[in-house]
PyMOL Python script that loads the backbone (N, CA, C, O; Angstrom):
from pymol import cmd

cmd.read_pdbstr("""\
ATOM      1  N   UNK A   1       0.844  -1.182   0.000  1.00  0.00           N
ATOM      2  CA  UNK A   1       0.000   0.000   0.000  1.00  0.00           C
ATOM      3  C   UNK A   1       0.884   1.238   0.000  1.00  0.00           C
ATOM      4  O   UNK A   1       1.986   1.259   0.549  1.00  0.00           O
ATOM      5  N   UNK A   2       0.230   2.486  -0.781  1.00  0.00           N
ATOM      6  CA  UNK A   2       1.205   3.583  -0.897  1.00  0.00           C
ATOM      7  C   UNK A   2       0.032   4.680  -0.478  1.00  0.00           C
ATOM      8  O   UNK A   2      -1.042   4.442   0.074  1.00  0.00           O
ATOM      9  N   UNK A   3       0.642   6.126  -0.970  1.00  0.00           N
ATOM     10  CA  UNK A   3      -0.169   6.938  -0.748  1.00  0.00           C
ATOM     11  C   UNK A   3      -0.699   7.413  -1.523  1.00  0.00           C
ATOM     12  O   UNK A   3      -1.119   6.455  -2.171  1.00  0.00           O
ATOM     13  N   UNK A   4      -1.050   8.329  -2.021  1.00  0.00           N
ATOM     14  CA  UNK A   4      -1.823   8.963  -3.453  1.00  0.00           C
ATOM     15  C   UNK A   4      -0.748   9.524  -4.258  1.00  0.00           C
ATOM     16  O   UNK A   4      -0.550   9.471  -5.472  1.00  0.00           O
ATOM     17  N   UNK A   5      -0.015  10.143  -3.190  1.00  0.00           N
ATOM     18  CA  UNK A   5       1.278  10.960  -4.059  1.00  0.00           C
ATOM     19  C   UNK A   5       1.892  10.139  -4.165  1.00  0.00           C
ATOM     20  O   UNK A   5       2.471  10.325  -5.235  1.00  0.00           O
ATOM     21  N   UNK A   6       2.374   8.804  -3.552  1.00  0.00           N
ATOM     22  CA  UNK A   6       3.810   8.286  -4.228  1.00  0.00           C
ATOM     23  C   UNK A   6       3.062   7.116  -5.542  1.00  0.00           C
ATOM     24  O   UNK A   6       3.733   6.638  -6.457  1.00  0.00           O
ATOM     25  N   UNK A   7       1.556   6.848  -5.326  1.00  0.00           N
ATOM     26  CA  UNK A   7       1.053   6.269  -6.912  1.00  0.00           C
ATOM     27  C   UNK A   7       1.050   7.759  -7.885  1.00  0.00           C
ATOM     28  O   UNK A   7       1.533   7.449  -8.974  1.00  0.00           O
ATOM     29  N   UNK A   8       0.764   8.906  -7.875  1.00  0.00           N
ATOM     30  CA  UNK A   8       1.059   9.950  -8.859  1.00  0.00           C
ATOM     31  C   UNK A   8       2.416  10.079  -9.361  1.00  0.00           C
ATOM     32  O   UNK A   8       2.689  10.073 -10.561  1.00  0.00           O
ATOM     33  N   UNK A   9       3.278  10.197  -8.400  1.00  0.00           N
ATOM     34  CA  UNK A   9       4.628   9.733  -8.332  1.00  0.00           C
ATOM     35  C   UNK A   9       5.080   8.666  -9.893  1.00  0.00           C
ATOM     36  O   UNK A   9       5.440   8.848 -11.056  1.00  0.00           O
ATOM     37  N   UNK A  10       4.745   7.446  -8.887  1.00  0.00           N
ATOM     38  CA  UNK A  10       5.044   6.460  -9.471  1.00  0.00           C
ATOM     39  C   UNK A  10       4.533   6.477 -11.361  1.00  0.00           C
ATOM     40  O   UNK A  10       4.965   5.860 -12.335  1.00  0.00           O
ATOM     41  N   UNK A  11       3.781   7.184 -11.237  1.00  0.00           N
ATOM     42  CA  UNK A  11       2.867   6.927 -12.614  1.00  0.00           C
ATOM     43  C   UNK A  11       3.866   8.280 -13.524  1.00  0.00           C
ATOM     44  O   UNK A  11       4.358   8.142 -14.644  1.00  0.00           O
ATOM     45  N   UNK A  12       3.896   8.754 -13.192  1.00  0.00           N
ATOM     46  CA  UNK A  12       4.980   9.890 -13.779  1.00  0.00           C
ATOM     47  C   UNK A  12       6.585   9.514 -14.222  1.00  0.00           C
ATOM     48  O   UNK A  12       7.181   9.840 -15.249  1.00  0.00           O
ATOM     49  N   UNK A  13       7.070   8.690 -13.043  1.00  0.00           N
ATOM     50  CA  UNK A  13       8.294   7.960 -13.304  1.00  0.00           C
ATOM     51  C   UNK A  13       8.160   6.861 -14.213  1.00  0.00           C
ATOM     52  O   UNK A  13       9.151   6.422 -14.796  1.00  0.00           O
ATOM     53  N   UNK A  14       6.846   6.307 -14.408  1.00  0.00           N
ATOM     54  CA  UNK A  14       6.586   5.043 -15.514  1.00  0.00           C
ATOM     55  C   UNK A  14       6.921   5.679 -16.867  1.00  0.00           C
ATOM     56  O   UNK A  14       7.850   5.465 -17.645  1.00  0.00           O
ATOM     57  N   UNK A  15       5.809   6.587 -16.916  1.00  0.00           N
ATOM     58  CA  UNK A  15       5.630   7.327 -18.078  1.00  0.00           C
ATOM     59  C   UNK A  15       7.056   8.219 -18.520  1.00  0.00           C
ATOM     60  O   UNK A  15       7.391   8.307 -19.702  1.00  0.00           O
ATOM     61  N   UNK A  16       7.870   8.887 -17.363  1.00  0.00           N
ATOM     62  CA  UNK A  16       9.009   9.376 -18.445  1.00  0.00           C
ATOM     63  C   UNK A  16       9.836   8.118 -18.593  1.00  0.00           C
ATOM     64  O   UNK A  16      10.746   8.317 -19.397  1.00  0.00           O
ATOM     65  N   UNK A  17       9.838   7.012 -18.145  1.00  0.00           N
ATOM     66  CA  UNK A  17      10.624   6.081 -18.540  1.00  0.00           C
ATOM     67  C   UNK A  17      10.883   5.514 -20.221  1.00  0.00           C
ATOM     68  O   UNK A  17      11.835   5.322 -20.977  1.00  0.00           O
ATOM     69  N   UNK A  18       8.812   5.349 -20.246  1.00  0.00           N
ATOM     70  CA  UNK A  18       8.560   4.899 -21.516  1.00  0.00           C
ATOM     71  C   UNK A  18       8.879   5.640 -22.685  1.00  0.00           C
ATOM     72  O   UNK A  18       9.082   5.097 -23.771  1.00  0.00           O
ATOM     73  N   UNK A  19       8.948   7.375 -22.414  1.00  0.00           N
ATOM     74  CA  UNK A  19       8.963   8.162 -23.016  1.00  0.00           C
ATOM     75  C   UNK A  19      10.311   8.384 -23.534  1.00  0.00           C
ATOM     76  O   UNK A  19      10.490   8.434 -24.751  1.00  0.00           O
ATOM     77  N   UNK A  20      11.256   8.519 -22.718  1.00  0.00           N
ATOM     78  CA  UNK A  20      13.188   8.161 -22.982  1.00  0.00           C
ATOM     79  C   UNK A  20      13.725   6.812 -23.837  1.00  0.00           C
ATOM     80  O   UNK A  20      14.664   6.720 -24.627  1.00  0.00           O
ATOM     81  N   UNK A  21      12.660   5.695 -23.321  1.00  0.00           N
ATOM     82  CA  UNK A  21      12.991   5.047 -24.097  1.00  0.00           C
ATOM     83  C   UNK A  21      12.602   5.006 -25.570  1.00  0.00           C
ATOM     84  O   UNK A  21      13.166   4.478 -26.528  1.00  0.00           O
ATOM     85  N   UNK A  22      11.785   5.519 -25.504  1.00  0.00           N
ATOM     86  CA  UNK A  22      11.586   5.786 -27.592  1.00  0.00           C
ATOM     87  C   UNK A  22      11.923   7.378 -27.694  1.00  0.00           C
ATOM     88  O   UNK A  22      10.974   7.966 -28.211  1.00  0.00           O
ATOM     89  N   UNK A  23      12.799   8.082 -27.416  1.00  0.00           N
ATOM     90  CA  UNK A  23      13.812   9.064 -27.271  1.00  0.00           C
ATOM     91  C   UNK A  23      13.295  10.539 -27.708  1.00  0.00           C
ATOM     92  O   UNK A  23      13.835  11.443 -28.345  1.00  0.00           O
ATOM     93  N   UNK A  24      11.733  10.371 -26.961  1.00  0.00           N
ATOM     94  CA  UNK A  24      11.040  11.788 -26.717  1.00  0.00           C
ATOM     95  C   UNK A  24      12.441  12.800 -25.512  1.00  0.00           C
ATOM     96  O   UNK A  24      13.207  12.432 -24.622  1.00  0.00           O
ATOM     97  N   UNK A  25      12.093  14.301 -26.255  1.00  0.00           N
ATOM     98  CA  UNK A  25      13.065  14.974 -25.625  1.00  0.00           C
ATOM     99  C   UNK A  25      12.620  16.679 -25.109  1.00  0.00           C
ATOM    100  O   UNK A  25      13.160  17.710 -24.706  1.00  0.00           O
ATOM    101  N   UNK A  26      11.378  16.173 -25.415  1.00  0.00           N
ATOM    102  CA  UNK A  26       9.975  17.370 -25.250  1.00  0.00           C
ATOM    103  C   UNK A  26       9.295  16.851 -24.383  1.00  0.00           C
ATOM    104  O   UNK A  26       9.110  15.647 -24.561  1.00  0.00           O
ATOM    105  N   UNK A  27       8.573  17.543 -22.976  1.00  0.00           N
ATOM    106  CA  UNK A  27       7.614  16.546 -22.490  1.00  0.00           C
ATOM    107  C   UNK A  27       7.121  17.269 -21.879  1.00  0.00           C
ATOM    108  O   UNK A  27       7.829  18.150 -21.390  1.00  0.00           O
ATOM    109  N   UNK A  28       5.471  17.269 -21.559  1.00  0.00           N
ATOM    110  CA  UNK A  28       4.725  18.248 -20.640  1.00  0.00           C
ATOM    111  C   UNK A  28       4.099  16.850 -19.903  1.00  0.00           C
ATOM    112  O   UNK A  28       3.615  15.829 -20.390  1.00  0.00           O
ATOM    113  N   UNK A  29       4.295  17.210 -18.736  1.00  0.00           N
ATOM    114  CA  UNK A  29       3.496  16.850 -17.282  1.00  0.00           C
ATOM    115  C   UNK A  29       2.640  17.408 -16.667  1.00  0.00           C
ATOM    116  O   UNK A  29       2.682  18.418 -15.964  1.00  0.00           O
ATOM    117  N   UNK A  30       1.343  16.331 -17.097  1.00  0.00           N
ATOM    118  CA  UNK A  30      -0.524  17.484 -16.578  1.00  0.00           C
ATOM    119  C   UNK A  30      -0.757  16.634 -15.483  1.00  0.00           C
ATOM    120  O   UNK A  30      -0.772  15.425 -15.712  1.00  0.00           O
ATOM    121  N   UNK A  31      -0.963  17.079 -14.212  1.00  0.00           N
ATOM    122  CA  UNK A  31      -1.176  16.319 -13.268  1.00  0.00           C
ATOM    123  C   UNK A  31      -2.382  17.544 -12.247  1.00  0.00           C
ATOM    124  O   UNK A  31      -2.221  18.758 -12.372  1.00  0.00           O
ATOM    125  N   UNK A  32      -3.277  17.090 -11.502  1.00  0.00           N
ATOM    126  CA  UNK A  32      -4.025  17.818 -11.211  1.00  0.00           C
ATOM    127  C   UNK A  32      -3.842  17.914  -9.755  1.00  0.00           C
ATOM    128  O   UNK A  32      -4.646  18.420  -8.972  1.00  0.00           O
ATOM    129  N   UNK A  33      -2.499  17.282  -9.414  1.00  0.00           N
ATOM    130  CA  UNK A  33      -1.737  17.523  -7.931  1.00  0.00           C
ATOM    131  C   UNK A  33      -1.041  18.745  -7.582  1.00  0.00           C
ATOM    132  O   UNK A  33       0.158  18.473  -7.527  1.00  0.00           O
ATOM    133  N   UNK A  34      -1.233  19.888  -7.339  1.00  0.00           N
ATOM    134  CA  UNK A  34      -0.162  20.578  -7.134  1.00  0.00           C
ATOM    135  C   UNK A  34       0.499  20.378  -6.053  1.00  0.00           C
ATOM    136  O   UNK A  34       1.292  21.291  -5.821  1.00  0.00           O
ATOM    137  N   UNK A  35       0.485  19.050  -4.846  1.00  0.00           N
ATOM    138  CA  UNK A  35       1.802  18.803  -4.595  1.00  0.00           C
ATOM    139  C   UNK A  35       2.284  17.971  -5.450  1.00  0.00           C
ATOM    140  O   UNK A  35       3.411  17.762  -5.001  1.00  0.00           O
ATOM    141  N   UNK A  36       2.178  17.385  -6.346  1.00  0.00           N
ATOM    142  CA  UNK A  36       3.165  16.741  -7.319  1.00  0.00           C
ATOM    143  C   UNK A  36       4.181  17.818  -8.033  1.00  0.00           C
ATOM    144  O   UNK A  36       5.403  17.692  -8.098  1.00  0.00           O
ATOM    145  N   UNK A  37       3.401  18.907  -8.553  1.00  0.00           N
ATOM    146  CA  UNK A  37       3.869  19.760  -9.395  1.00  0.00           C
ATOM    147  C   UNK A  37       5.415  20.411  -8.688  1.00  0.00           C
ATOM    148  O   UNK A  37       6.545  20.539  -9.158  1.00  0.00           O
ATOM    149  N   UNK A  38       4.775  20.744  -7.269  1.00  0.00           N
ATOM    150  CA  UNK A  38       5.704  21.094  -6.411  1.00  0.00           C
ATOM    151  C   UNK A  38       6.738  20.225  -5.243  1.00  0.00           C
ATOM    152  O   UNK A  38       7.370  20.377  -4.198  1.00  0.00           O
ATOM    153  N   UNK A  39       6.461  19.467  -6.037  1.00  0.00           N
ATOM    154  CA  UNK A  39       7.149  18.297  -4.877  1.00  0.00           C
ATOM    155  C   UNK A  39       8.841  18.739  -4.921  1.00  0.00           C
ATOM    156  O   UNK A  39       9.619  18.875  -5.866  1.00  0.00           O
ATOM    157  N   UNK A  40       9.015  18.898  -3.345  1.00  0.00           N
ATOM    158  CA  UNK A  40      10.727  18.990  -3.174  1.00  0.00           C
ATOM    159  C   UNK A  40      11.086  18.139  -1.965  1.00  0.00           C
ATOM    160  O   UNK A  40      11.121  18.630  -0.837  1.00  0.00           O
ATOM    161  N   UNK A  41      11.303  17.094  -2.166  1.00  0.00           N
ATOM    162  CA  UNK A  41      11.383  16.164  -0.804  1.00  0.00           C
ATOM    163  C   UNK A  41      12.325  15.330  -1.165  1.00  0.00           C
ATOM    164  O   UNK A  41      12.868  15.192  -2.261  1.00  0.00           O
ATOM    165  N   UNK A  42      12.539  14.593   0.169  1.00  0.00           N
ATOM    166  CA  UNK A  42      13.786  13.721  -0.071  1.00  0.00           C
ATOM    167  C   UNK A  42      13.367  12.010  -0.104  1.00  0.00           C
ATOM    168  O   UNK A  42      13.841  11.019   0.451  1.00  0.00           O
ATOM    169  N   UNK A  43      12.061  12.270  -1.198  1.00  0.00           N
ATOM    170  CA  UNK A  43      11.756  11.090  -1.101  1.00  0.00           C
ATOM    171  C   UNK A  43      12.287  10.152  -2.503  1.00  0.00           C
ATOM    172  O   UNK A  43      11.971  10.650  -3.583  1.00  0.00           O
ATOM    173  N   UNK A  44      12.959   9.015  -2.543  1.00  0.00           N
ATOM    174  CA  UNK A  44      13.621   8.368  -3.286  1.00  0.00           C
ATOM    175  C   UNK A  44      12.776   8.757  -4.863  1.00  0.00           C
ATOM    176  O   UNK A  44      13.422   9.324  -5.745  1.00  0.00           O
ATOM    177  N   UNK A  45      11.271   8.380  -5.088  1.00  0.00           N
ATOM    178  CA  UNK A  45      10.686   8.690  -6.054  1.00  0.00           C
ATOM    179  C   UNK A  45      10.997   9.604  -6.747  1.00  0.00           C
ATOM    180  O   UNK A  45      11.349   9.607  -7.927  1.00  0.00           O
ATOM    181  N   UNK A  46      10.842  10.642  -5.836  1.00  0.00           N
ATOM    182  CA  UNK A  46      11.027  12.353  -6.485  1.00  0.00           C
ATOM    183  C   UNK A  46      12.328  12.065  -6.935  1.00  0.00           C
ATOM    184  O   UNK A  46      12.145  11.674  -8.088  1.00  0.00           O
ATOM    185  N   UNK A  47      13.813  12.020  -6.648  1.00  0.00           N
ATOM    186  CA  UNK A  47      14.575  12.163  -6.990  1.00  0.00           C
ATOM    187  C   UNK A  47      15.148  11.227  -8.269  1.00  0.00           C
ATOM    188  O   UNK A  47      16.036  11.563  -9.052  1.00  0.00           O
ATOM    189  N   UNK A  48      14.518  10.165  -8.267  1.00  0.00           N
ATOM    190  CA  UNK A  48      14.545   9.279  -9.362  1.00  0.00           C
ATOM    191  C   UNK A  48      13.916   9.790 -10.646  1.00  0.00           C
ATOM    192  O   UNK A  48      14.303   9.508 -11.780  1.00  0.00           O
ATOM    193  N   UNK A  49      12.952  10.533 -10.343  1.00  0.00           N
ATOM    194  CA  UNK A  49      12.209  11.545 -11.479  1.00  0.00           C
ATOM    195  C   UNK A  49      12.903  12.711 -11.733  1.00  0.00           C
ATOM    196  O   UNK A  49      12.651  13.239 -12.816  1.00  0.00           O
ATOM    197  N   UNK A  50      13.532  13.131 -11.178  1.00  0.00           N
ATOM    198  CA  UNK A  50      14.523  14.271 -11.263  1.00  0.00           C
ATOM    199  C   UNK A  50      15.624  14.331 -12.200  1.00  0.00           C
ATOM    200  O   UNK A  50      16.025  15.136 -13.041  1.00  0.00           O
ATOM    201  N   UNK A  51      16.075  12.853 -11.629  1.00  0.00           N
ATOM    202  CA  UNK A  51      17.096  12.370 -11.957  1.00  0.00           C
ATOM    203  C   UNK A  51      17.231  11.948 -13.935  1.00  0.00           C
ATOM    204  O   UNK A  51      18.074  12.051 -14.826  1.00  0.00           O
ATOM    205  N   UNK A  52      15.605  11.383 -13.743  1.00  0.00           N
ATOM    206  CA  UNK A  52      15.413  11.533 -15.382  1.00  0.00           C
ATOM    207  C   UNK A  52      15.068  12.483 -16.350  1.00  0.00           C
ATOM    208  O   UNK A  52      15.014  12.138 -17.531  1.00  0.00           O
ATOM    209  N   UNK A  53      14.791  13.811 -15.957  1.00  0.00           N
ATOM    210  CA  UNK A  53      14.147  14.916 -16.096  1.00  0.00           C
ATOM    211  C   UNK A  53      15.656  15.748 -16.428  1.00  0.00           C
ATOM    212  O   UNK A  53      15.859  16.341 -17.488  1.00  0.00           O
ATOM    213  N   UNK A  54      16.550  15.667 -15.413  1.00  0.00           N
ATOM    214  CA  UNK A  54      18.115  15.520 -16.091  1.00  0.00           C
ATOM    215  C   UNK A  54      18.114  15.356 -17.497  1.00  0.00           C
ATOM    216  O   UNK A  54      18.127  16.452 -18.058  1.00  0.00           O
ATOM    217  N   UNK A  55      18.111  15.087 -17.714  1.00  0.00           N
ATOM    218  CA  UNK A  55      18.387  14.114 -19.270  1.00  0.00           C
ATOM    219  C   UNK A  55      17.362  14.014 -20.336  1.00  0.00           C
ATOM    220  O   UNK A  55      17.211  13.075 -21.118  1.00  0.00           O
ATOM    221  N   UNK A  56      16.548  15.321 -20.245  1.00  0.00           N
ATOM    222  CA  UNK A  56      15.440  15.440 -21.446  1.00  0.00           C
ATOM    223  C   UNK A  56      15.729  17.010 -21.559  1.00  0.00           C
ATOM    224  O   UNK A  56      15.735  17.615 -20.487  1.00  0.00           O
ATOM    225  N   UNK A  57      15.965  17.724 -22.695  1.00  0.00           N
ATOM    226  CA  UNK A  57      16.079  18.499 -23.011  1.00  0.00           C
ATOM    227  C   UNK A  57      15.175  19.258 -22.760  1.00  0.00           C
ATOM    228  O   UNK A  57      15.638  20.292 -22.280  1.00  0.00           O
ATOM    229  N   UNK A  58      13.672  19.282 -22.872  1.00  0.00           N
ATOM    230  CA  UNK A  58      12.937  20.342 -22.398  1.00  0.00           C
ATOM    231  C   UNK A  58      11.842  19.874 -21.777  1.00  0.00           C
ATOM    232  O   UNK A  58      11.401  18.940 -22.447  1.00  0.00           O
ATOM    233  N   UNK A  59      11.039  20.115 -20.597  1.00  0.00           N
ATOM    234  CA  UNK A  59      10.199  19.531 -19.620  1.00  0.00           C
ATOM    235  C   UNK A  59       9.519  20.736 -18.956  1.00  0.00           C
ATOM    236  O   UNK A  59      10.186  21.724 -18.647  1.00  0.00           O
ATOM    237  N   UNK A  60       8.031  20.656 -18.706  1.00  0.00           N
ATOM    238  CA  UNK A  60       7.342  21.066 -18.173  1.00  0.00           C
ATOM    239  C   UNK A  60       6.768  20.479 -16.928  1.00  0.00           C
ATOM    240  O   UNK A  60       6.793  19.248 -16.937  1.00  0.00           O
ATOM    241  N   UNK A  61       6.304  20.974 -15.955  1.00  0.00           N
ATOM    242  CA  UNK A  61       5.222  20.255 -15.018  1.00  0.00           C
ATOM    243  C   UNK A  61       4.319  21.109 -14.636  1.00  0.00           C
ATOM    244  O   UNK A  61       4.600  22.102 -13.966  1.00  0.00           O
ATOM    245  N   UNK A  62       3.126  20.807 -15.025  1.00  0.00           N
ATOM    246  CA  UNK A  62       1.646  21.789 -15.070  1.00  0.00           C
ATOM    247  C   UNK A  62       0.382  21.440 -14.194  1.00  0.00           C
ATOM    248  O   UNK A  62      -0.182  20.353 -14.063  1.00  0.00           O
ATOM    249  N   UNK A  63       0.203  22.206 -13.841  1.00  0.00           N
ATOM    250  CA  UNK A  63      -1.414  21.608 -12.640  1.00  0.00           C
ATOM    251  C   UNK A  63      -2.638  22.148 -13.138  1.00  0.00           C
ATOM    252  O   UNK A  63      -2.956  23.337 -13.155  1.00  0.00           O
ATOM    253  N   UNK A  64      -3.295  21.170 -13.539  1.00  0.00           N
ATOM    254  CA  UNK A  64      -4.345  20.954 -14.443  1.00  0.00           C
ATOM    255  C   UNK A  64      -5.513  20.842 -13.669  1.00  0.00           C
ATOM    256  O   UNK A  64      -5.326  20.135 -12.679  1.00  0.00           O
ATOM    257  N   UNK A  65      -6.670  21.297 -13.772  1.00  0.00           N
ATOM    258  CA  UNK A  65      -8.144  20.813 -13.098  1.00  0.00           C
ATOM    259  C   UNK A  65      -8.121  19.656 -13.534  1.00  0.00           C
ATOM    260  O   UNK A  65      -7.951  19.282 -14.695  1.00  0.00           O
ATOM    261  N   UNK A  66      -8.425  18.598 -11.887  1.00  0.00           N
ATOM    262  CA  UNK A  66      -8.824  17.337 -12.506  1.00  0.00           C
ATOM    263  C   UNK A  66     -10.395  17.412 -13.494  1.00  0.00           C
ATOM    264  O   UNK A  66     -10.722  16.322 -13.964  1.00  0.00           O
ATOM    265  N   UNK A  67     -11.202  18.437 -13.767  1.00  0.00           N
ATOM    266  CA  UNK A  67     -12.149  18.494 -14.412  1.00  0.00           C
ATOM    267  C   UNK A  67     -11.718  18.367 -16.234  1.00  0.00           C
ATOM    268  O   UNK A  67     -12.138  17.742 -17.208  1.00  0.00           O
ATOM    269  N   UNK A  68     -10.581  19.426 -15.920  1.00  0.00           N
ATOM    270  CA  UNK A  68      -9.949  19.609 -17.704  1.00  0.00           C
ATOM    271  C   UNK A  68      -8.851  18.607 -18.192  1.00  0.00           C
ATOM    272  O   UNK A  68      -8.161  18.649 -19.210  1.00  0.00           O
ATOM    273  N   UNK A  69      -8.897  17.421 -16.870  1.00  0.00           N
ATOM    274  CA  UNK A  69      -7.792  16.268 -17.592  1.00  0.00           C
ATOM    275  C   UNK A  69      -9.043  15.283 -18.162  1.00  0.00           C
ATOM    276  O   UNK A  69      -9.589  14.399 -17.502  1.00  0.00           O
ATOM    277  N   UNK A  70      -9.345  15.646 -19.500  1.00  0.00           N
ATOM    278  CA  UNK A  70      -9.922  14.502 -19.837  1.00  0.00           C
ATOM    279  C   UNK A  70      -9.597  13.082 -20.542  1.00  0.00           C
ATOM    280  O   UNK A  70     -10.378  12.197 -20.891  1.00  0.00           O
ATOM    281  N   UNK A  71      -8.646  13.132 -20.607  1.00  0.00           N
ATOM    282  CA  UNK A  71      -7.635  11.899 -21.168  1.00  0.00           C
ATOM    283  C   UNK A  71      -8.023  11.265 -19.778  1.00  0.00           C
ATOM    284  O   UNK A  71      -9.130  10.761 -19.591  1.00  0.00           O
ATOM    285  N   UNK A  72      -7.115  11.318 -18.888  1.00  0.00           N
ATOM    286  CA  UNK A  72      -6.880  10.697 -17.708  1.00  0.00           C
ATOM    287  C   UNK A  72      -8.525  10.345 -17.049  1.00  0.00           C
ATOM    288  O   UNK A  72      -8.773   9.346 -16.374  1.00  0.00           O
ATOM    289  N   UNK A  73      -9.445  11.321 -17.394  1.00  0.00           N
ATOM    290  CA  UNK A  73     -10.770  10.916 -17.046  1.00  0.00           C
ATOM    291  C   UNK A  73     -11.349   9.823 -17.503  1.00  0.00           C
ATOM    292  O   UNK A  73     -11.972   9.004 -16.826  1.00  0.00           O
ATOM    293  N   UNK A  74     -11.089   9.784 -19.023  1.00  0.00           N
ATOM    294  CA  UNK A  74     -11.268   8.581 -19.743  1.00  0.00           C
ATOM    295  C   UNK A  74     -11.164   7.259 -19.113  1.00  0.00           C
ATOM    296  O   UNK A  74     -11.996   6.444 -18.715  1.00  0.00           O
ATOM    297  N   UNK A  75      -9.367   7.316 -19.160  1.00  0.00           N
ATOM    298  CA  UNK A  75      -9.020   6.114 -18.726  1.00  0.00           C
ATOM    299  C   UNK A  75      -8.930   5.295 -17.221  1.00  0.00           C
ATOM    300  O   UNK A  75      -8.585   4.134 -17.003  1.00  0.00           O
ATOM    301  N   UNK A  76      -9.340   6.277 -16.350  1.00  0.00           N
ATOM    302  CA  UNK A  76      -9.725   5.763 -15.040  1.00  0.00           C
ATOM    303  C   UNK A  76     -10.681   5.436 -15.266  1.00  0.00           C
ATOM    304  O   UNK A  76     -10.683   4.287 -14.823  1.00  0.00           O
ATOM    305  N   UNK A  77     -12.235   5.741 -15.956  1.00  0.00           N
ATOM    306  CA  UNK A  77     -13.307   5.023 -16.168  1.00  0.00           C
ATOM    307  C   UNK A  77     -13.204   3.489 -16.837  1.00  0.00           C
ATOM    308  O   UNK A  77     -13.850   2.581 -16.314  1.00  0.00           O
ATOM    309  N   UNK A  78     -12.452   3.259 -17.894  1.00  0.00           N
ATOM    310  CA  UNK A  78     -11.832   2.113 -18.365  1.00  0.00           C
ATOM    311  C   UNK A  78     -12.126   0.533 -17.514  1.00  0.00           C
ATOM    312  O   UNK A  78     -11.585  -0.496 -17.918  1.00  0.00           O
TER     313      UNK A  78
END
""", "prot")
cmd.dss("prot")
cmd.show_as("cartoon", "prot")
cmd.util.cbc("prot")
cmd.orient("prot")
């Protein structure tokens, strides 16, 4: 069991993974957490995301109404 933020977390570190590996180097992050957006902690996650965020040339992280993420609305209904 985790918490909400370290599954938001986690789902962010999946996704730039997948994303490096087919050698996207542009990337916007819509998350409707603004502690995600703002996360500065010394928690292993965060820094592992950091750590890959290193190494992409240009990156955003944006806080979105969970109302106006409708992708992500989609697919939690799924």
């Amino acid at each position: 069991m985790c918490s909400v933020f370290d599954t938001e977390l986690w789902g962010i570190l999946d996704g730039l993974t997948l994303l490096q590996d087919r050698d996207f180097n542009r990337i916007l992050i819509q998350t409707d957490s603004l502690e995600i957006v703002h996360a500065n902690s010394n928690s292993g996650l965060v820094k592992r995301i950091q750590q890959r965020l290193r190494n992409i040339e240009h990156w955003v992280a944006r806080h979105i109404l969970r109302e106006a993420n409708l992708v992500v609305n989609q697919i939690v209904k799924m």
